[in-house]
N, C-alpha and C positions, 0 to 999 in steps of 0.2 A: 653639132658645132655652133648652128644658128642661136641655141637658145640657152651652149654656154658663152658665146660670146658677149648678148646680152645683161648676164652677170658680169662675167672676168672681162668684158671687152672695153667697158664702157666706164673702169674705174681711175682714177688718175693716174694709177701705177701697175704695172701687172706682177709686181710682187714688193716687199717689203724695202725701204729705203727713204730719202729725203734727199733734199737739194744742201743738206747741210754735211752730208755725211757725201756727197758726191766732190762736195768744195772741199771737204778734209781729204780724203781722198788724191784726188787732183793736186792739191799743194803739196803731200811727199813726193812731186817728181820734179826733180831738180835739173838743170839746164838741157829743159824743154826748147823751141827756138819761140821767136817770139811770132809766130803762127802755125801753130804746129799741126801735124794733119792725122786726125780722130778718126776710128772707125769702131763705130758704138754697134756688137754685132748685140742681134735679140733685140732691139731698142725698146718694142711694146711700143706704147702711146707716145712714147720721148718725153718726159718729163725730163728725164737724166741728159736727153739729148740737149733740150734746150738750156739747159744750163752748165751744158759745157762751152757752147758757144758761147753762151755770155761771158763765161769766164774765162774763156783762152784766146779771145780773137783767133783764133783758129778756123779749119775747116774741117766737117765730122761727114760723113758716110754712114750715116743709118741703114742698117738692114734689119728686114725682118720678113718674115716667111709669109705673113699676114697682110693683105691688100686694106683690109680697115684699119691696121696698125700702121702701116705706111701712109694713108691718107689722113692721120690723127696729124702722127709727130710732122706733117708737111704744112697742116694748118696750124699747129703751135705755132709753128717757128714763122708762118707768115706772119701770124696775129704779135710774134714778141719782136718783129722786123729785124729777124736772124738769117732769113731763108736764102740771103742771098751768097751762103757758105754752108751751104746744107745742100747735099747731094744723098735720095732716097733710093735703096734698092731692095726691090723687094725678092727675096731670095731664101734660100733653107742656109743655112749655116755650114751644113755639111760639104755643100756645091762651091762654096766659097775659093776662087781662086786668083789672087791680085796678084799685082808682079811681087818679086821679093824686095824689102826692103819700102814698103808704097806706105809707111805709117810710122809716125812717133811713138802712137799710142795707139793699144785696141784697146774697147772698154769693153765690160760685158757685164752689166748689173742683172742676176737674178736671171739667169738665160742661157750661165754654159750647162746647169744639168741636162739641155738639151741632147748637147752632145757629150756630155762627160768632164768631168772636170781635168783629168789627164790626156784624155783626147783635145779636148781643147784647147788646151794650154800649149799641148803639141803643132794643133794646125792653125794658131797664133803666130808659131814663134819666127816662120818662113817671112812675113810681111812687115814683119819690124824692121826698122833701123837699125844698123850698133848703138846700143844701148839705149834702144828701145822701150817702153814703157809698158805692161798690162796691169788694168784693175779688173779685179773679178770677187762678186760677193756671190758666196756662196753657202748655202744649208752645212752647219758643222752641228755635231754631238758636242753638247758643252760638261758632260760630268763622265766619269771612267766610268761608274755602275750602271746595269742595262737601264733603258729609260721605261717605261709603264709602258704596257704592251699594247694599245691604242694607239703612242706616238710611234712603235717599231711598225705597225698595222698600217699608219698612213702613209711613212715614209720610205713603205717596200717596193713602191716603184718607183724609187732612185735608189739602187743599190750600192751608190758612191756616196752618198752619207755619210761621216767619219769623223773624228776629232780633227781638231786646231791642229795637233801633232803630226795629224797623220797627212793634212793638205799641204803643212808646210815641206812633210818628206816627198813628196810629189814635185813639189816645188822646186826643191833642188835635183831630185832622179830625172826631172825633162830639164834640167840647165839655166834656171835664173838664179839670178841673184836677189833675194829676199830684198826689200827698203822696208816693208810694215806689216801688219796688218793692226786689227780692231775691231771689234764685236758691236752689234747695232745695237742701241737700246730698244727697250720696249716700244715704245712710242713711233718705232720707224714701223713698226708691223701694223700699225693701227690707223694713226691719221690721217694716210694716204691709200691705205690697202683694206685694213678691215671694217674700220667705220664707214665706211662709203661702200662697202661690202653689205652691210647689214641694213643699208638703206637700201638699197638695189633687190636685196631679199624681200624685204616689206611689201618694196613696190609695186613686185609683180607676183605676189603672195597668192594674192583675191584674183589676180589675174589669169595664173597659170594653176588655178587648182580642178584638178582632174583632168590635165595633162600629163601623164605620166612620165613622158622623157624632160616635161619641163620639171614637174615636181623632184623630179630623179638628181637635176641641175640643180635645185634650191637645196635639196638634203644633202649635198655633194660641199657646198657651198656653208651651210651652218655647219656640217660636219669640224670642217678645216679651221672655223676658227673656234670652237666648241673643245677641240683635241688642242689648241695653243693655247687657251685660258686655263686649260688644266695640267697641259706640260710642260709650258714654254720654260722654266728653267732645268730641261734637262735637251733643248735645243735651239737654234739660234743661227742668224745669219752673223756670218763674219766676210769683212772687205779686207780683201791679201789687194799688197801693190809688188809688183817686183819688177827686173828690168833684163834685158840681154844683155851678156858680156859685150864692153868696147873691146874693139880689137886694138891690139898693140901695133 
């Protein structure tokens, strides 16, 4: 874990997105109040974190299972002088249990495979408000025919991998109401996640050679984006927003 965290731990993002695609995002949800209360589970580093703050005058509850992931998005947000609507906890996802109805919004960029994407969506839906908000971007199959047996090979440990079609049927069998979704571009995989990925490889190249649980990390690491420069159009993140029914 120590010497993939210094790969995956230390990159801006811990998986693919942008601060542009989080602001799009964020603006399909419609009368929000005007400080509305965030709970960004999975946060990673908080890039996503910190730019919700900025954008909602709100208050967020970052969690994440990771003690150097919670000590990252704690010093963003001091350094972007956000911290004082930022409340960190460091916790598994699974354990999660707030009172009902304790959020406007959950977020969850790139972090509910953790728990599943139907699980999660499930143990979301107890701490929402009526008409409550979730955004969650998650790995979808983007073409019907199988994908090259490389991409099936990497992504066999998330067996919840699916089409567009099939998240949104999820979507409605746990009980929301759809507002959107949209597929990330290219560029969200890369500028924050992989090219700072492939710097971090270089880096500790000559460092960690004939290490073998470190070299094991580095092969792990080229692999992953090696198998998206040759698939990536038969897979892709997509950000679904949807909401709880108001009660009559």
């Amino acid at each position: 874990m120590e010497r993939f965290l210094e790969i995956y731990g230390t990159l801006p993002r811990a998986g693919p997105g942008s601060n542009d695609l989080t602001r799009t995002a964020y603006r399909m949800m419609a009368d929000l109040p005007d400080a509305p209360k965030i709970l960004d589970v999975g946060c990673g580093p908080g890039m996503q974190t910190i730019e919700l703050l900025r954008i909602s005058n709100g208050s967020v509850v970052a969690l994440d299972l990771l003690p150097q992931m919670i000590a990252r998005v704690q010093a963003e947000a001091e350094a972007a002088g956000v911290s004082d609507r930022l409340i960190t906890l460091e916790q598994d996802m699974n354990e999660m249990d707030f009172p009902p109805s304790s959020f406007d919004v959950v977020w969850c960029e790139g972090s509910i495979y953790l728990i599943g994407f139907e699980a999660g969506l499930k143990k979301f839906k107890p701490f929402l408000k009526p008409g409550g908000y979730v955004a969650v971007s998650e790995v979808v199959w983007l073409k019907p025919n199988p994908p090259p047996s490389e991409a099936i090979e990497f992504w066999k440990e998330y067996p919840e991998i699916d089409t567009i079609a099939a998240k949104l049927g999820v979507i409605e069998r746990v009980g929301y109401e759809l507002v959107d979704h949209f597929l990330f571009p290219p560029s969200a995989w890369t500028e924050h996640y992989y090219d700072p990925m492939e710097q971090r490889i270089t880096e500790k190249a000559q460092e960690w050679k004939g290490i073998p649980e470190a070299e094991a990390v580095l092969e792990e690491a080229r692999n992953e984006i090696s198998v998206f420069r040759r698939c990536s159009e038969f897979y892709g993140y997509a950000f679904f927003v949807m909401r709880t029914p108001l009660k009559s």
